[in-house]
BAVEX-80501 format. One record per residue: x, y, z of N, C-alpha, C in turn; residue in one letter. Coordinates in nm, 3 decimals, padded with zeros to 5 digits. Each point is the difference from the previous one (the first is absolute). Example, Ala and Ser with C-alpha at 12.3 -4.5 7.8 and 13.67 -1.06 7.14 Angstrom:
REM BAVEX-80501
REC    n.c1    n.c2    n.c3   ca.c1   ca.c2   ca.c3    c.c1    c.c2    c.c3 type
REC  01.319 -00.569  00.780 -00.089  00.119  00.000  00.090  00.120  00.000    A
REC -00.035  00.105 -00.072  00.082  00.119  00.006 -00.077  00.109  00.073    S
***
This chain:
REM BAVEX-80501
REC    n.c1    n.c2    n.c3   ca.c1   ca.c2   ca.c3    c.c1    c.c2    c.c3 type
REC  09.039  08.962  11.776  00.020 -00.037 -00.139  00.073  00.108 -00.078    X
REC -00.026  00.126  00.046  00.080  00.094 -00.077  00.108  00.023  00.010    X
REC  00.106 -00.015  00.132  00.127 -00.045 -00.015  00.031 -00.101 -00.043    X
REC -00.030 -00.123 -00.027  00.062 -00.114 -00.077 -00.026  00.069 -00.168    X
REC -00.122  00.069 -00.029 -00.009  00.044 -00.157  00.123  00.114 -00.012    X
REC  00.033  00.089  00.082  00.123  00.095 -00.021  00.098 -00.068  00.003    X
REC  00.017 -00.129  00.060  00.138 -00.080  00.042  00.023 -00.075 -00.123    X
REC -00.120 -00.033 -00.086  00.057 -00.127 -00.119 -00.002  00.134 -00.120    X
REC -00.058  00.135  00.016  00.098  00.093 -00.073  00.091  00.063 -00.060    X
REC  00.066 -00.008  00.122  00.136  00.066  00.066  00.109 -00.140 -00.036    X
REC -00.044 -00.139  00.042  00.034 -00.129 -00.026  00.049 -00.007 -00.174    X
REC -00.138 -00.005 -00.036  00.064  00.007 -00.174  00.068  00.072 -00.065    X
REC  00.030  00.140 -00.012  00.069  00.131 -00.031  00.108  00.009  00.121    X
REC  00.046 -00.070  00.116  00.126  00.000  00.029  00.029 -00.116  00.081    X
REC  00.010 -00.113 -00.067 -00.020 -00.122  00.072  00.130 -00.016  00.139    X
REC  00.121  00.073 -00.067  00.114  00.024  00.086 -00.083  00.070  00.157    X
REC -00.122  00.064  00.009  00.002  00.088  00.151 -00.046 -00.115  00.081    X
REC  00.038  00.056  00.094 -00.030 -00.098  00.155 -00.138  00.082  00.020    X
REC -00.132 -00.106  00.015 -00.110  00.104  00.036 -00.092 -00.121  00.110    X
REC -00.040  00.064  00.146 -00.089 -00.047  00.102 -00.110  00.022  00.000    X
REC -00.094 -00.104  00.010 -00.158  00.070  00.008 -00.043 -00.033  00.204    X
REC  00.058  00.123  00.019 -00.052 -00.028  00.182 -00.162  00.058  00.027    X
REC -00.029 -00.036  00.112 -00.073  00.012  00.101 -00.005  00.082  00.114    X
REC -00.019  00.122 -00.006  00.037  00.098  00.148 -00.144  00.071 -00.002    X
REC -00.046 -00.029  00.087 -00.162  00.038  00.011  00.015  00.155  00.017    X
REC -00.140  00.045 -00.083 -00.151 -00.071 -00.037  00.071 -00.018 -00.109    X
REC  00.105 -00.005 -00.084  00.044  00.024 -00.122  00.107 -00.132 -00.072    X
REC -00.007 -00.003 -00.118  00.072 -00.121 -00.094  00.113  00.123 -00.089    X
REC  00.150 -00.003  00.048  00.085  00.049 -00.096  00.076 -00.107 -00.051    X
REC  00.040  00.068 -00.093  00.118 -00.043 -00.121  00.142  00.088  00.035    X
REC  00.093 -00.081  00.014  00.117  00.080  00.037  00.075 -00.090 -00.109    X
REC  00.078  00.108 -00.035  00.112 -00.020 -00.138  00.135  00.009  00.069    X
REC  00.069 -00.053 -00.049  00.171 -00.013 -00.025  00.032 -00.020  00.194    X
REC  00.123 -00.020 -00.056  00.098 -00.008  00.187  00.148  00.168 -00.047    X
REC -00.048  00.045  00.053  00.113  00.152 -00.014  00.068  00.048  00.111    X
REC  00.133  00.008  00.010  00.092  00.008  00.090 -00.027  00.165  00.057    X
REC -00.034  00.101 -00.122  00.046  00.124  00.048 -00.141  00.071 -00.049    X
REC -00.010  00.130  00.042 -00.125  00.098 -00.051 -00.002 -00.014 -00.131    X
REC  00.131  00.035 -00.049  00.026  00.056 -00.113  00.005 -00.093 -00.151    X
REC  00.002 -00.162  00.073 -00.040 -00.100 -00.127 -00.145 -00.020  00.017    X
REC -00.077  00.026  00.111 -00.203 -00.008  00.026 -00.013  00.125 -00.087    X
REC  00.025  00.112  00.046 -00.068  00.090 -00.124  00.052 -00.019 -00.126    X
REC  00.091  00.016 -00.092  00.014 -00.050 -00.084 -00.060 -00.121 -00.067    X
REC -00.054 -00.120  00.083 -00.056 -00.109 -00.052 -00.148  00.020 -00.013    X
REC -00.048  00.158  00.118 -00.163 -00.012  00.017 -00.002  00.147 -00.171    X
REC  00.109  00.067 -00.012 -00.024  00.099 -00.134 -00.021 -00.128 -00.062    X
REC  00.066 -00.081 -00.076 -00.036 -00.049 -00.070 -00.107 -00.113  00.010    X
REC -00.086 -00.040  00.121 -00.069 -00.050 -00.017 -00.134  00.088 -00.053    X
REC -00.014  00.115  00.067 -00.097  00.047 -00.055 -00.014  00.082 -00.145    X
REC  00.125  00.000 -00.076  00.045  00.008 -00.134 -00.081 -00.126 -00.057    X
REC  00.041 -00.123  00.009 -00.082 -00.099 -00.022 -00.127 -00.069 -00.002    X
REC -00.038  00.082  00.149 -00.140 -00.080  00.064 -00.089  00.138  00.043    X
REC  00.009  00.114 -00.101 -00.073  00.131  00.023 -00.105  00.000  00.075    X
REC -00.085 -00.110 -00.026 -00.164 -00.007  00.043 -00.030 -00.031  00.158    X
REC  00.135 -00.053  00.028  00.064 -00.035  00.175  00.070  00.104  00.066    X
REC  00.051  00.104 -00.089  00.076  00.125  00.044 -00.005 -00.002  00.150    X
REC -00.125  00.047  00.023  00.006  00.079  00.120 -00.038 -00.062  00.121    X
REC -00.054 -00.109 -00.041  00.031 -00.126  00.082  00.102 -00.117  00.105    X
REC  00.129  00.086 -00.113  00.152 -00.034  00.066  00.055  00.055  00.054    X
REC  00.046 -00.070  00.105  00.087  00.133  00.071  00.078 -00.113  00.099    X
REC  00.125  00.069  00.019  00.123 -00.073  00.096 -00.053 -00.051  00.158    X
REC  00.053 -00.136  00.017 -00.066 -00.025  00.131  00.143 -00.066  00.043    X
REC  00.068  00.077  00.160  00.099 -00.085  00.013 -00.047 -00.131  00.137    X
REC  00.071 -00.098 -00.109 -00.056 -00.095  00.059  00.196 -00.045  00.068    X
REC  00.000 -00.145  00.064  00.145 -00.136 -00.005 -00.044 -00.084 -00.100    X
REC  00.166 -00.047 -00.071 -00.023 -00.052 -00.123  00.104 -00.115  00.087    X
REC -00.051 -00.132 -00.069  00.143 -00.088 -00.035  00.066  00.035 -00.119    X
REC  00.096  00.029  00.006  00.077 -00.007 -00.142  00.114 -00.173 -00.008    X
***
């Protein structure tokens, strides 16, 4: 439940982001945006935690395959 409550968050204050609520045991993440390079993920995770302080340290880059 607590990733879908960070997801309709993140949802209202930037309805434009692409955001997943997966399943990868024992654990439920939230993965944000589709990013081609390092350098547009950090930039998008500074400012997420500019935004979403209380999640700070919670975020952090996961490289995943995207469809684009």
């Amino acid at each position: 439940n607590r990733a879908y409550k960070i997801e309709q968050e993140m949802n209202n204050l930037l309805p434009e982001l692409k955001t997943y609520v997966v399943f990868k045991s024992p654990n439920w993440r939230l993965l944000v945006g589709n990013y081609r390079t390092s350098e547009e993920a950090n930039a998008e995770l500074r400012e997420l935690r500019r935004l979403f302080p209380v999640y700070g340290k919670e975020m952090f880059i996961v490289k995943e395959e995207i469809v684009l």
